[in-house]
C-alpha positions as CSV (number, residue, x, y, z in Angstrom):
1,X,98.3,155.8,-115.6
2,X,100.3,156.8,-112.7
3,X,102.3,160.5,-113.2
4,X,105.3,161.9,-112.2
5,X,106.9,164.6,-110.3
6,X,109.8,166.9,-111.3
7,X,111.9,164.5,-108.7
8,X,111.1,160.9,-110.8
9,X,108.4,159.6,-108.2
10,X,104.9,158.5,-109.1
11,X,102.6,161.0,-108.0
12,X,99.7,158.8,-108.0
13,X,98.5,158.1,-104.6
14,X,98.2,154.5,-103.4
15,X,94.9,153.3,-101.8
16,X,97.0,153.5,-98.1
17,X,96.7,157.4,-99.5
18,X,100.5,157.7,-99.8
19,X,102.6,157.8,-102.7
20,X,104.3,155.0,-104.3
21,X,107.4,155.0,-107.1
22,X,111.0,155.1,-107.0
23,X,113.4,157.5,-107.7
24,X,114.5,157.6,-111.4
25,X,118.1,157.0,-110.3
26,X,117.4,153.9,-108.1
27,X,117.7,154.1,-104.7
28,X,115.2,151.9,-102.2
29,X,111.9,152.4,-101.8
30,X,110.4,155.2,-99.6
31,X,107.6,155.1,-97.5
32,X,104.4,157.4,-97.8
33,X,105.8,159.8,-94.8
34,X,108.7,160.6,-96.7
35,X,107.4,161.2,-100.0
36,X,104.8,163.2,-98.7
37,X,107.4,165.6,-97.0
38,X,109.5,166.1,-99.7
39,X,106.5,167.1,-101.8
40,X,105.4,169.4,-99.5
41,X,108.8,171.2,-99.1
42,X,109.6,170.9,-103.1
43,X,106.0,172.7,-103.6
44,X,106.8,175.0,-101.1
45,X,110.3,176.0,-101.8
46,X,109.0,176.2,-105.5
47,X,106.0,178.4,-105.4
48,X,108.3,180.7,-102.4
49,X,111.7,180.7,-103.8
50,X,113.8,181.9,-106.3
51,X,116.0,179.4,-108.8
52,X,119.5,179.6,-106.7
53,X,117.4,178.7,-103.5
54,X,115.8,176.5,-105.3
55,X,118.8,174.7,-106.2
56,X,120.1,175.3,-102.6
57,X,116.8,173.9,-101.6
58,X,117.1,171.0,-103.8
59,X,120.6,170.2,-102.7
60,X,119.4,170.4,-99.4
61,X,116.4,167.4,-100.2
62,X,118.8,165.8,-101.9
63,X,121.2,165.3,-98.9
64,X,117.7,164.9,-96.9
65,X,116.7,161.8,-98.9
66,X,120.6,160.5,-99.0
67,X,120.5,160.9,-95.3
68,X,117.3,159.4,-94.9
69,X,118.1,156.4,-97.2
70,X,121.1,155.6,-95.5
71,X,118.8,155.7,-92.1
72,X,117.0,153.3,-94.0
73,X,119.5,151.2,-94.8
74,X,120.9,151.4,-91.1
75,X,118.2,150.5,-90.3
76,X,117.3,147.1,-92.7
77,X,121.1,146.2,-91.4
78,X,120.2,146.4,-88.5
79,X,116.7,144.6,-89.0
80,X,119.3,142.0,-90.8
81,X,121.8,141.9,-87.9
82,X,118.5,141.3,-85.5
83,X,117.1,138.6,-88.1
84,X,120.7,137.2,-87.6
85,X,120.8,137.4,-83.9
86,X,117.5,136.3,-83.2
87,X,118.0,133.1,-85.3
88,X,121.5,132.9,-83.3
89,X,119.8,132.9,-80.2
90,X,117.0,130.7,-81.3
91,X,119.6,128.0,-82.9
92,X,121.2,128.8,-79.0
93,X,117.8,128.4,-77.6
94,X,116.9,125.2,-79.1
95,X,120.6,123.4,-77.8
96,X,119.6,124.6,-74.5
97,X,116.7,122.8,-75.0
98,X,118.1,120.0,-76.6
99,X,120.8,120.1,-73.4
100,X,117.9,120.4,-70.9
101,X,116.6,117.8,-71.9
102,X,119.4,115.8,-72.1
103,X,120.3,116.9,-68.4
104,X,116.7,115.6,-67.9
105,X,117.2,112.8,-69.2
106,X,120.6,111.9,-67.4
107,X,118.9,113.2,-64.1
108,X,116.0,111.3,-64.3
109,X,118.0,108.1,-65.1
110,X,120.4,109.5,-62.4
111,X,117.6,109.7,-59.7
112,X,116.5,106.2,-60.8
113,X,119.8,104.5,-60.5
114,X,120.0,106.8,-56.9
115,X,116.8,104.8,-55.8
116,X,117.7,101.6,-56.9
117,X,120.7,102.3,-54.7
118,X,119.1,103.9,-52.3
119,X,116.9,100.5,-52.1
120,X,119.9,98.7,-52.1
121,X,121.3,100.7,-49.3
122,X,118.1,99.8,-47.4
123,X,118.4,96.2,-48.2
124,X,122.0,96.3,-46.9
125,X,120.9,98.6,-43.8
126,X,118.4,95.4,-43.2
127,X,121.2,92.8,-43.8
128,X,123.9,94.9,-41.8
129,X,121.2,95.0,-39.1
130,X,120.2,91.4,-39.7
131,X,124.1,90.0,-39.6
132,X,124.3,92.4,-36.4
133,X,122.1,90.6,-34.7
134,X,123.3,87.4,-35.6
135,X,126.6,88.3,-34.3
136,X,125.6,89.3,-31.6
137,X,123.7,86.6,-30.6
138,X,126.9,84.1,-32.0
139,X,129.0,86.1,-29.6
140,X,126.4,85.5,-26.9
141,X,127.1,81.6,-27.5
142,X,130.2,81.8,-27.6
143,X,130.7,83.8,-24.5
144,X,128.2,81.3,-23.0
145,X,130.3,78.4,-24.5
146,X,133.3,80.3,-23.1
147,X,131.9,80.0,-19.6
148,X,130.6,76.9,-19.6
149,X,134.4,75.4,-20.8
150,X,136.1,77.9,-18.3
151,X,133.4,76.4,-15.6
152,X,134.2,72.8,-17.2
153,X,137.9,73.6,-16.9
154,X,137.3,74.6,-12.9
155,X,135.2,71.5,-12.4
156,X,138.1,69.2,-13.7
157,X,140.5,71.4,-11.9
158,X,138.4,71.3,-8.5
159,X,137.9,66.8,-9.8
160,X,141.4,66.8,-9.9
161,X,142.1,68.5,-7.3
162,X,139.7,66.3,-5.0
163,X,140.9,63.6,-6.4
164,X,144.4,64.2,-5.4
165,X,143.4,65.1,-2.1
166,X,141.3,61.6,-1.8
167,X,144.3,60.1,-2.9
168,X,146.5,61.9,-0.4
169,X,144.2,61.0,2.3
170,X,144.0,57.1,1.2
171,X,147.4,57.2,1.1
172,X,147.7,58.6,5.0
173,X,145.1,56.4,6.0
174,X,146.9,53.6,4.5
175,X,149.9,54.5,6.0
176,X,148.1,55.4,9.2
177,X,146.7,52.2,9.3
178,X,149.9,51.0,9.1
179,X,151.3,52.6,11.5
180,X,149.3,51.5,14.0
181,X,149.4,48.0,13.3
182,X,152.5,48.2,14.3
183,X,152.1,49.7,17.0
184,X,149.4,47.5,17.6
185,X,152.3,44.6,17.4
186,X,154.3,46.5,19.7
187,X,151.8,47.1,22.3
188,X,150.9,43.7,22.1
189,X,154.7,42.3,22.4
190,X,155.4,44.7,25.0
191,X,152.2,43.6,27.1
192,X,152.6,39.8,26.2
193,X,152.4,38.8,30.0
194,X,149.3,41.1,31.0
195,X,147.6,39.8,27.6
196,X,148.2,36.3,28.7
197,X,146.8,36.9,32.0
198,X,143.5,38.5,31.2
199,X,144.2,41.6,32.2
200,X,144.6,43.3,29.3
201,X,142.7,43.3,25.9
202,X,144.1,45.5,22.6
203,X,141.9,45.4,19.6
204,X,142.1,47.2,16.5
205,X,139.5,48.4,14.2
206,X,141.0,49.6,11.0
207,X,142.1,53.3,12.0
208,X,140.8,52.7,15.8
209,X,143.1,50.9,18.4
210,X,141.7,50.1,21.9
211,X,144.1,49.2,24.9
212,X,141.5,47.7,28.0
213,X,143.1,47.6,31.4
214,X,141.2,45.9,34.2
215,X,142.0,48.7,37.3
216,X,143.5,45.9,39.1
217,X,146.5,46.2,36.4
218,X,146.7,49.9,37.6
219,X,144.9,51.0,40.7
220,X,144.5,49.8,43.9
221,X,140.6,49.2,45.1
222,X,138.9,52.1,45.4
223,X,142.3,54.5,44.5
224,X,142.6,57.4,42.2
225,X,146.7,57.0,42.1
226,X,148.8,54.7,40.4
227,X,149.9,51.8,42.6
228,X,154.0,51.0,41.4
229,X,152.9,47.5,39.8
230,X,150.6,49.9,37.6
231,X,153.0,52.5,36.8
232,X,155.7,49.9,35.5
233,X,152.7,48.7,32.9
234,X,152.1,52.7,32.0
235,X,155.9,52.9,31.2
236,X,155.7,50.2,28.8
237,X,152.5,52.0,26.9
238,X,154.1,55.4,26.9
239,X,157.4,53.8,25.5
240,X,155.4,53.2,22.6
241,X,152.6,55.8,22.5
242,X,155.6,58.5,22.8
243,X,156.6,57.4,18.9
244,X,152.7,57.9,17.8
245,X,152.4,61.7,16.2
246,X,149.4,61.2,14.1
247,X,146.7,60.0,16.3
248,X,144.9,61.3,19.0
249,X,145.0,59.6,22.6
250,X,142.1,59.4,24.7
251,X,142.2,58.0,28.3
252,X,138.6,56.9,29.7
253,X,138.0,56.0,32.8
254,X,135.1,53.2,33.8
255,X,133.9,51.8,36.8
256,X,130.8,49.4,37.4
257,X,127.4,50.4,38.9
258,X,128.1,50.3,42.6
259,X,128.2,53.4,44.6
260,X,131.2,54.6,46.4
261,X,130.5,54.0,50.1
262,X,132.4,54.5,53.8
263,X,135.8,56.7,53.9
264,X,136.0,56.5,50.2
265,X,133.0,59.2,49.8
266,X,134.6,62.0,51.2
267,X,137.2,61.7,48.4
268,X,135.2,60.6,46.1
269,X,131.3,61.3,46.0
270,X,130.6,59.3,42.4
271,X,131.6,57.1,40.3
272,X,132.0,60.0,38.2
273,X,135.0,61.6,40.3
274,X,136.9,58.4,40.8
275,X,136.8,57.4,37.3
276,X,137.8,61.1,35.9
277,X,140.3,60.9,38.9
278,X,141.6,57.4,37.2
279,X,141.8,58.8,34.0
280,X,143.8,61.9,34.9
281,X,146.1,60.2,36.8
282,X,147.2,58.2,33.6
283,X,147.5,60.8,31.7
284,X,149.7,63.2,34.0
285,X,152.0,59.8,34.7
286,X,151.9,59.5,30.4
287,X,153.0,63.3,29.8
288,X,155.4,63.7,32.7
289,X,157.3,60.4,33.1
290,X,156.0,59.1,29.3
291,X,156.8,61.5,26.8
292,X,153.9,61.3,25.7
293,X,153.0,65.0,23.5
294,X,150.4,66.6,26.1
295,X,148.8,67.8,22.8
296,X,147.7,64.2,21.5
297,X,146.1,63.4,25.2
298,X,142.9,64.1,26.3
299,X,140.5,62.3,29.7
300,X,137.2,61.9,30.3
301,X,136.0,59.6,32.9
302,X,132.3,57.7,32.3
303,X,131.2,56.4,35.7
304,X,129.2,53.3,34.8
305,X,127.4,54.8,32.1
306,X,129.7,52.8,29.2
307,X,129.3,49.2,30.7
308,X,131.0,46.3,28.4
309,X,129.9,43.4,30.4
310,X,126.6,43.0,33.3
311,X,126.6,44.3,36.3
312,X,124.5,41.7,38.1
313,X,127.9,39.4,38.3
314,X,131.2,40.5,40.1
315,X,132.8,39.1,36.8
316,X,131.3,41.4,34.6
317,X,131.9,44.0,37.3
318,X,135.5,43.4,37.5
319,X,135.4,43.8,33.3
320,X,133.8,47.1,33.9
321,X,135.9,48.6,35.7
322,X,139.1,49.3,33.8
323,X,141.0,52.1,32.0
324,X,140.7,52.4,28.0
325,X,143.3,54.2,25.8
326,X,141.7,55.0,22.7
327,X,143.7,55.7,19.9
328,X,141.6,57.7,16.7
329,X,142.4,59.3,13.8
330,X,143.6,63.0,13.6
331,X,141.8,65.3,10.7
332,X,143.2,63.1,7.7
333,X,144.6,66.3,5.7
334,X,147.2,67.2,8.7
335,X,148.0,63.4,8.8
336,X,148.3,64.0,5.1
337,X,150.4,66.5,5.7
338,X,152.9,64.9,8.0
339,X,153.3,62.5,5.2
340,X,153.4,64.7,2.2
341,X,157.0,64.1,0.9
């Protein structure tokens, strides 16, 4: 049975070798430290001092143990107040972790709603690129379309265009043709006796008129001038020829295939120089006496080289030698022109 001490604490030691018990008052417990200490000091103060230091001493261990009890109890508030905390920060803890893992959560599903976005974006991208391309090769056609209905609206324009020139020139050459049938009526009124004779042939060919003198009509044998008879026939032609402004008149000498002999060479080597001489002659008599516009007239003389008829007979000698006034067309858009109202 445990004993014991004069201060209410069991003296028997426990098998830790320290002191067990509690004070007869109450108070808490006390480790094996402190009740060793005070046992020391009470046998010490008692076996040393005398009964007023004793009680001194006593007051002292008293204050000592209050002192150390309320250490004690400091210090299991404190262990409290930690417990407390530490469950706190635990019950903290575990909604951080509860939070984490909701924020993992809501990441993860974040991220996998960003890829299947992302994947979508790509998908787009591929479209966008896709439609890009499309139109880009629609606005290819249509540019091409565009030209080829700009080049479709040039070719009408240019169609119509011709068209209306065509029509411009078959309207002059109509009225060209026209023209010079009547003057072709004129000529031929104005000429009646020379026609009737022989002497003088007119024939038309559509745009083309022809006026064929024998050089009797006009020239004495062998002579480059004029003889009077002549002239009075070339002031019947010019009165008519002056009034023709859209063709061009050309004057062509001919002669037949004999050679110029005697006098007559000295003048006249060839052929050639008595039928140019011929055709100029005509001409200066249709420009200066005429009227005729010097721009419209033109000569050329042929020798025998342009033969209408054979040479082997004095007939068809006589035919070729003669004086032709051509009559042909000018360039048909001036004559157009001229006409254009």
């Amino acid at each position: 049975m445990a004993k014991r001490d004069d201060f209410g604490y069991d003296s028997e030691p426990g098998t830790d070798g320290t002191f067990r018990g509690e004070h007869e008052t109450g108070g808490p417990p006390m480790n094996g430290t402190a009740k060793a200490l005070i046992t020391f000091y009470t046998a010490t103060v008692l076996g040393c001092v005398s009964s007023g230091t004793h009680q001194r001493t006593l007051t002292e261990l008293e204050e000592t143990r209050e002192t150390l009890a309320k250490t004690v109890a400091a210090f299991e508030a404190y262990k409290k107040q930690s417990t407390a905390e530490t469950e706190a920060l635990k019950q903290q803890l575990e909604t951080v972790w509860h939070a984490l893992d909701d924020a993992n959560t809501r990441i993860m599903d974040m991220t996998a709603r960003i890829e299947s976005e992302q994947s979508q974006v790509a998908e787009l991208k591929v479209d966008k690129q896709r439609l890009l391309g499309a139109t880009a090769a629609a606005q290819g056609e249509i540019e091409r379309t565009r030209a080829t209905v700009r080049q479709q609206e040039a070719d009408l324009k240019a169609e119509m265009a011709e068209k209306a020139r065509l029509e411009e020139e078959r309207a002059a050459k109509d009225a060209e043709i026209q023209r010079l049938t009547q003057t072709h009526a004129d000529l031929t009124k104005s000429l009646e006796a020379e026609i009737a004779k022989g002497d003088v042939r007119i024939k038309q060919v559509r745009d083309r008129l022809t006026i064929n003198m024998v050089d009797r009509v006009l020239f004495e044998s062998g002579q480059g001038q004029v003889k009077p008879a002549g002239l009075r026939v070339l002031k019947q032609v010019s009165d008519i020829l002056k009034n023709v402004k859209d063709k061009q008149i050309r004057i062509e000498g001919h002669t037949d295939n004999v050679p110029i002999g005697g006098r007559l060479k000295s003048r006249y080597p060839t052929n050639w120089e008595l039928s140019t001489a011929r055709a100029t002659s005509v001409v200066r008599f249709l420009i200066e006496e005429g009227g005729v516009d010097r721009a419209n007239l033109s000569a050329v003389g042929y020798a025998d080289m342009r033969p209408i008829a054979s040479n082997a007979t004095e007939e068809g000698r006589t035919a070729n030698r003669r004086i032709e006034i051509t009559l042909y067309p000018k360039d048909l858009s001036e004559i157009a022109s001229q006409i254009r109202p």
